[in-house]
N, C-alpha and C positions, 0 to 999 in steps of 0.2 A: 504494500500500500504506500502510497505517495504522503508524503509528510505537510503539512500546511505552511507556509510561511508568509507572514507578512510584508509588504514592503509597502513604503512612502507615495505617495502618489500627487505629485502638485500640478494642480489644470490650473490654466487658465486661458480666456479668450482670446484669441486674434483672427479678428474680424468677424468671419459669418464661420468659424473653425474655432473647436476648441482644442489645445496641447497637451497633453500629458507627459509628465517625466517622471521616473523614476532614480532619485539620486543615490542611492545606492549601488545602481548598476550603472547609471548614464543611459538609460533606456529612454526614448520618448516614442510618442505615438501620437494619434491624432481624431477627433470626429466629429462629427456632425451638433452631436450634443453632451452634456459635460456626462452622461450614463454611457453614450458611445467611446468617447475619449478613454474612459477607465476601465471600460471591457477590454479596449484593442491595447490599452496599454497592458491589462492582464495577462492576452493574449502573444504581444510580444515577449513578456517577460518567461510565461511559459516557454515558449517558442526557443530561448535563451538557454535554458536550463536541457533541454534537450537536445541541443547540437553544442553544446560546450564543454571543451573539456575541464577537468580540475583546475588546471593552470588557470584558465582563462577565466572559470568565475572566481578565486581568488584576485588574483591580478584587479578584479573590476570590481568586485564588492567592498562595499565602504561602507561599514555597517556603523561606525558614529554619522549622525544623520543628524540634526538640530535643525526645525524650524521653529522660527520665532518670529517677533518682530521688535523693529526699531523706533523710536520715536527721534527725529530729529525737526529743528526749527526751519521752515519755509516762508517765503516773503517777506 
């Protein structure tokens, strides 16, 4: 049986498309709406883990991942 694992997922809009990325892996994706975006991003990620070898997901996973946010002063 295949194990679960979570990973990071930040969409946001550009333009009539939304992005998805994965910063863990450096993975993005992309879709039509912010539920498509984080399927196809699922789906890449799977997709990932499947044709990768040891080295390679090593090599790319960045498992300290922090988002936050900043405040800083504007105008």
């Amino acid at each position: 049986m295949k194990q679960l694992r979570f990973f990071t997922a930040i969409i946001e809009q550009d333009e009539d498309w939304f992005v998805a990325l994965c910063p863990e892996l450096d993975i993005a994706s992309q879709g039509r709406s912010v539920e498509d975006a984080r399927g196809n991003l699922a789906e890449a990620i799977e997709l990932f883990f499947e044709v990768a070898d040891a080295a390679e997901i090593e090599q790319r996973l960045h498992s300290d991942i922090y988002v936050t946010q900043v405040g800083v002063p504007v105008g």
